[in-house]
N, C-alpha and C positions, 0 to 999 in steps of 0.2 A: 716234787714239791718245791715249790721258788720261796716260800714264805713260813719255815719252819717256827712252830711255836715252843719248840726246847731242840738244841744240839748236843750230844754228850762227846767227849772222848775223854780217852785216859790217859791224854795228855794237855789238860789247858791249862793256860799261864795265869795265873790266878794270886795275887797276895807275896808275886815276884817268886815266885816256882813252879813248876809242872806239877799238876793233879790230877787222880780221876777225876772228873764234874759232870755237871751239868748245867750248861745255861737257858735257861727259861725266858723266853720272850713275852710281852706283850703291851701292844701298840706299839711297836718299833720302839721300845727300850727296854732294857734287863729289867726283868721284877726279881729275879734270883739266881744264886753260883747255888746250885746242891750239889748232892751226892752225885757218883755215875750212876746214872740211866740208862740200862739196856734197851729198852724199849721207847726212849724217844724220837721225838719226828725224825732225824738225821744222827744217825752214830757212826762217827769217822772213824774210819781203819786204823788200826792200830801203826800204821808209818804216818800216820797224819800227824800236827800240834793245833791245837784252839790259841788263836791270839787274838788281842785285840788289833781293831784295825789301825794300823801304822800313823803319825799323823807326821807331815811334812812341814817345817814351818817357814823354806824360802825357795819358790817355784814360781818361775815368770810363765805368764800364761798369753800377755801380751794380746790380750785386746780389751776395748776397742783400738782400732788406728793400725794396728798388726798381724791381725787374725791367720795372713800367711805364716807369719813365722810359727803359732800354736794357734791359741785361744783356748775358750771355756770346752766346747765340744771335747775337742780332742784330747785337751791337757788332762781334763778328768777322767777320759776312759783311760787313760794311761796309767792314773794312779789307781785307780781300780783296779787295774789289770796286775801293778807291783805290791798292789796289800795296802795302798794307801788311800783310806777312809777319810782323810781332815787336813786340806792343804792351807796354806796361807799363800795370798797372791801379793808379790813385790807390785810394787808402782812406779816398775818401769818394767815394760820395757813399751808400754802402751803409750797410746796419744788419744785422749791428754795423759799425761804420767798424773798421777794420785797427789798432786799437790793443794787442792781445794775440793770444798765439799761438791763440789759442780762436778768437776772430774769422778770423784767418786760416784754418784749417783750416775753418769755416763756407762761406770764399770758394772753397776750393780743392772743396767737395764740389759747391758751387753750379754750376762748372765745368766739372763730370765732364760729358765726349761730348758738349759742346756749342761746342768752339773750331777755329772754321776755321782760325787762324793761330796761331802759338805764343804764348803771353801769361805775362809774370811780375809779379809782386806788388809795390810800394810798401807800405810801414807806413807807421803813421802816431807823429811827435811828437806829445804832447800834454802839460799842466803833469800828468796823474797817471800818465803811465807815463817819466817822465823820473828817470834812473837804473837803466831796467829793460829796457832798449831791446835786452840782449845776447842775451835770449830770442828776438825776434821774429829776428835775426841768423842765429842758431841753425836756423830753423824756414824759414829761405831768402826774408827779403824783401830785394830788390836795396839798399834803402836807405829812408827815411826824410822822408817831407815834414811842412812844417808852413805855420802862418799866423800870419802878426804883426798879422794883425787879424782880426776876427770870420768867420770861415769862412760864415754862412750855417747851418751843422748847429748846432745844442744842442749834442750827442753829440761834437762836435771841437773842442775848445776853442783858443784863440790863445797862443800864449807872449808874457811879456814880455821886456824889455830881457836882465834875470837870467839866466830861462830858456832865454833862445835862446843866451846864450855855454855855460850850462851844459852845452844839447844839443850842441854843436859840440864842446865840451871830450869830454863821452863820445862822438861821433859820431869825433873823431880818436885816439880809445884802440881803438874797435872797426876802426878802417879802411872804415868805410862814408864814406856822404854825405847830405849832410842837403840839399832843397831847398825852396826857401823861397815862399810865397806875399807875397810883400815892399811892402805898404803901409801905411803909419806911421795907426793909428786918429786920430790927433792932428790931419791931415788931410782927414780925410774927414766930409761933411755927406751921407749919403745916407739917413739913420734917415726915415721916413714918404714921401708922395706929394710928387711933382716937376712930374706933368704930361707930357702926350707928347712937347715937343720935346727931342731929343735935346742939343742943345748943355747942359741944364740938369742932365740928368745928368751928362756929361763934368762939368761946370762942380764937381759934387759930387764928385770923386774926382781933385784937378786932379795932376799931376804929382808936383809936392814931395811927394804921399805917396809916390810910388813913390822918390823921388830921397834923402829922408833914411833910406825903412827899407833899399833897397840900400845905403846909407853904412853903414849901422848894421851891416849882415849879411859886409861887410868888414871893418871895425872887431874885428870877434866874430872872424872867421876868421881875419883878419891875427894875433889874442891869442891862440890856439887851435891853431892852425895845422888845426882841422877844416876839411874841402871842406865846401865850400858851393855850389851852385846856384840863382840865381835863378829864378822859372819866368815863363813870359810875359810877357815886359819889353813894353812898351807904349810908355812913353815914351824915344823914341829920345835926350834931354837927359843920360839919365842912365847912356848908356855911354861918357862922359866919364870918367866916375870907375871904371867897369870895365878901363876902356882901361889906367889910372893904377895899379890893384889890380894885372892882369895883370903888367904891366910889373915891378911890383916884385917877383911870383912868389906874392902870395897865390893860396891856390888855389880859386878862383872861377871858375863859369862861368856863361854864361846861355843862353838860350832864349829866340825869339817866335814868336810863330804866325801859320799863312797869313790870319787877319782883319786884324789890324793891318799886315800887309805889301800886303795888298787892295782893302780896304775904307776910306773916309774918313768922320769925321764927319760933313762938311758935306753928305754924298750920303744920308746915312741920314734915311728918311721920318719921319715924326711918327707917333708912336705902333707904332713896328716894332720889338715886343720881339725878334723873333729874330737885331736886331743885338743884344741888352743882354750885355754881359760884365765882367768885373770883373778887371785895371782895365779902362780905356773903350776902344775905339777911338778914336783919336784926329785930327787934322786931316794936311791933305797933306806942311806942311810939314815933319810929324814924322815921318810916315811917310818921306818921304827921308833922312830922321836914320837911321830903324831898316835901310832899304836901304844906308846906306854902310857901316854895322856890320857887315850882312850881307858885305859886298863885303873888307872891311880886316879880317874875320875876328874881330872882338869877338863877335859872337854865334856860338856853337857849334851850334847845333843851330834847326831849325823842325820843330816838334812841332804836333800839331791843339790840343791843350787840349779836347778832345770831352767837352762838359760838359751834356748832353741833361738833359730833364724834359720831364713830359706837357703837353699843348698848355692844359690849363687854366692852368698855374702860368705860362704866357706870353701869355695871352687879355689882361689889361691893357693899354690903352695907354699908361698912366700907366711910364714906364721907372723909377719912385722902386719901383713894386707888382709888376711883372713879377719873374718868377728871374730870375736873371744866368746867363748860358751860351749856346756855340753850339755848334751840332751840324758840325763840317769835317775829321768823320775822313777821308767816302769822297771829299769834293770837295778836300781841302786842297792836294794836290802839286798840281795842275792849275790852282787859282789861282792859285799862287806862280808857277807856270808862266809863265802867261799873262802876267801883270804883269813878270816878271821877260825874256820874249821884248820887253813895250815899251818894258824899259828897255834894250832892245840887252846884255842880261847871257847870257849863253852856257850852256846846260843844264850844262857840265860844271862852271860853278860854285854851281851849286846841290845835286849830286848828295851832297858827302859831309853837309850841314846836313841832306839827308833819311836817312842811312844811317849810316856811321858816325860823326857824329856824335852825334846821341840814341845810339846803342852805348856809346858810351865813358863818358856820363853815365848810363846803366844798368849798367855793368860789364860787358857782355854780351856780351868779348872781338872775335869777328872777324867777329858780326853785321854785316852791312849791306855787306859787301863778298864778289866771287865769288872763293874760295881752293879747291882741295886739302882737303878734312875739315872745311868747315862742311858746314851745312846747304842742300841746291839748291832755296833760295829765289831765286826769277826772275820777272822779270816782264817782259811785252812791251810797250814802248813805244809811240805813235805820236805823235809831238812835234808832227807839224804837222799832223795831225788837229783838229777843233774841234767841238764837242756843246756843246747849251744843257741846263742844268740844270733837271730835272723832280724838284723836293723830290719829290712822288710815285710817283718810281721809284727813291728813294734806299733802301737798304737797313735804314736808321734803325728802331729802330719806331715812334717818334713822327716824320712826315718834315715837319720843318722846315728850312729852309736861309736863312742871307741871302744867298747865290748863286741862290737857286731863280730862274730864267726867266734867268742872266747867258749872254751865250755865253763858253767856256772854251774853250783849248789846251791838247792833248794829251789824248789819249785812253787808258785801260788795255785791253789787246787782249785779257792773257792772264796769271793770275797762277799761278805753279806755288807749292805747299806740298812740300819733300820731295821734288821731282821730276814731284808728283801735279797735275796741271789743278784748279785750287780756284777758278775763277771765270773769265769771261767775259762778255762785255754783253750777246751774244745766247744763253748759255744759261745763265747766269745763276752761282750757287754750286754748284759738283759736286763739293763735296767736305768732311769736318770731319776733316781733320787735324792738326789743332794740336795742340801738348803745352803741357804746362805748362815754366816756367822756374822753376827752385829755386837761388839762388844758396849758390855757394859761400863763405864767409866771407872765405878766402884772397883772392877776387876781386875782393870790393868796392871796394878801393882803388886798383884797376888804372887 
């Protein structure tokens, strides 16, 4: 049965804890959490968990103009494939990049029948659509990203000091949120060849760029009173000063991703572009900086950053010549997993960083949690399941992975769209139900 009208187990995540239940379907949204039901359409085994399905809130999917590097096809069976029901697409790494209503609706046709999971829009800030940003609002994009240093694209420019208060100042007139690509140019040596060993690129993009443009993106917020979001914080030094923001009420949040929470510098080989990201991954000791964040709730959210290109633009071993990006839409929860099972840290404290919170930095109301009148987005768990990773059978369409050959914890059993079977590992995508997400203006500042 592909289209169950109740799932029980006696372990769904329910009101932020494990319960017997029962979720009841109909028309592809929850009418009810009950009691456990033996006798429902689908009762998961007892090594199973019911969660809601995951939602992602920064994955380049990169078309139109790119469609080699991802696209909608492929990017969505991927997050199907990792438990993730509700992505948000960046506006870049496409052409056009999402900086006018034009562009968007380009992205929205590009789209049409080809999303397994639900997916909504990001704009994009840029210094020549800055004052003009009410349009793209209008036209339904969740909100707003930029970069306080060189993006990588021509086509997306970086705002200065000026421009980034200016966008915050219009981002807190329209009720949106603006998130930020946050490394200070003033910092960074990575312009030409470096050479394979990884420590030298780290060495190019050291911290303090991330620690002075976060200061800078409070500073702006704190005068502004616009939301702000950091996106991919790296180094864990510098949610000292978020800790400090929070506390006084600016409204700032951040995000990191499962590589930085995974992955260490000093483990990455020489010459293995498919660790290169921007910023770096970093060393161990930091990485327990960004785990205590995680843990004391400074960081709101772990998101993939699924930032994929064709295997030529990573064939360098030079990490100065390679593209910057990793591909951990369909592996990410499973790493965090894992690493987060050896830190004796407990799944239920991991659960909202994958669900509602990326929601509530997309506005995307009562995503990522199982209620009454969402959507019966679900997925089945097996926590103490364990699979080594085959880049090869990753649903990517370029399959690169710097998990490829790790062994990982937990496994995705069974992901529903809508009620509907949209994936499993032995029969693979059976299904492209996804809608589009158009936000309401009202919303954004929720």
């Amino acid at each position: 049965m592909t289209s169950p009208r109740s799932i029980a187990a006696t372990r769904v995540w329910s009101g932020g804890s494990f319960v017997p239940a029962t979720v009841r379907i109909d028309g592809g949204e929850i009418s009810a959490i009950d009691v456990y039901d033996p006798a429902a359409d689908v009762v998961l085994s007892d090594e199973l968990v019911l969660l809601p399905g995951l939602v992602d809130s920064h994955v380049h999917l990169d078309e139109p103009g790119r469609t080699e590097w991802e696209g909608f096809a492929t990017g969505t069976a991927a997050a199907a494939a990792g438990g993730v029901t509700t992505l948000l697409d960046m506006p870049l790494n496409s052409v056009p990049v999402t900086t006018t209503v034009e562009a968007l609706a380009a992205k929205r046709e590009a789209a049409r029948g080809k999303l397994a999971v639900d997916v909504g829009y990001w704009g994009g800030a840029v210094p020549e659509n800055l004052g003009a940003l009410a349009a793209l609002v209008g036209a339904g994009v969740v909100g707003f990203k930029c970069f306080l240093s060189p993006s990588g694209i021509d086509e997306f420019g970086h705002l200065d000091a000026e421009q980034l208060e200016a966008a915050l100042r219009e981002i807190a007139e329209l009720g949106s949120i603006l998130i930020v690509h946050a490394e200070d140019p003033e910092h960074l040596h990575s312009d030409g060849p470096l050479g394979d060993q990884y420590a030298d690129f780290v060495a190019s993009r050291p911290p303090e760029s991330e620690r002075e443009a976060i200061r800078a993106v409070i500073e702006a917020s704190r005068r502004t009173r616009g939301r702000a979001h950091i996106v991919h914080v790296s180094d864990g030094g510098a949610l000292d000063d978020v800790r400090a923001a929070k506390a006084e009420g600016v409204p700032i949040t951040v995000e990191t991703c499962p590589h930085y929470l995974t992955l260490r510098a000093e483990d990455v080989p020489a010459g293995a572009a498919a660790f290169k990201c921007c910023p770096p991954i970093r060393d161990a000791a930091n990485q327990d900086l960004l785990w205590e964040g995680v843990l004391d709730g400074t960081i709101d959210a772990i998101v993939s950053d699924h930032s994929p290109s064709t295997p030529a633009l990573k064939s360098s071993p030079d990490f100065g010549l390679s593209w910057g990006g990793i591909s951990g839409l369909q592996t990410g929860f499973s790493a965090v997993w894992t690493e987060a099972d050896r830190r004796g840290v407990p799944l239920e404290r991991l659960l909202p960083l994958f669900t509602t919170g990326p929601a509530r930095i997309g506005g995307l109301g009562g995503r990522g949690r199982l209620a009454a009148g969402e959507p019966a987005h679900l997925v089945a768990f097996a926590p103490d399941a364990e699979h080594t990773v085959d880049a090869q059978r990753l649903e990517y369409r370029n399959k690169l992975s710097p998990w490829d050959g790790r062994r990982l914890r937990g496994v995705i059993a069974a992901t529903y769209v809508r009620g509907d079977l949209a994936f499993t590992p032995d029969g693979g995508l059976s299904g492209r139900g996804g809608r589009e997400i158009l936000a309401e203006p009202a919303t954004l500042a929720g």
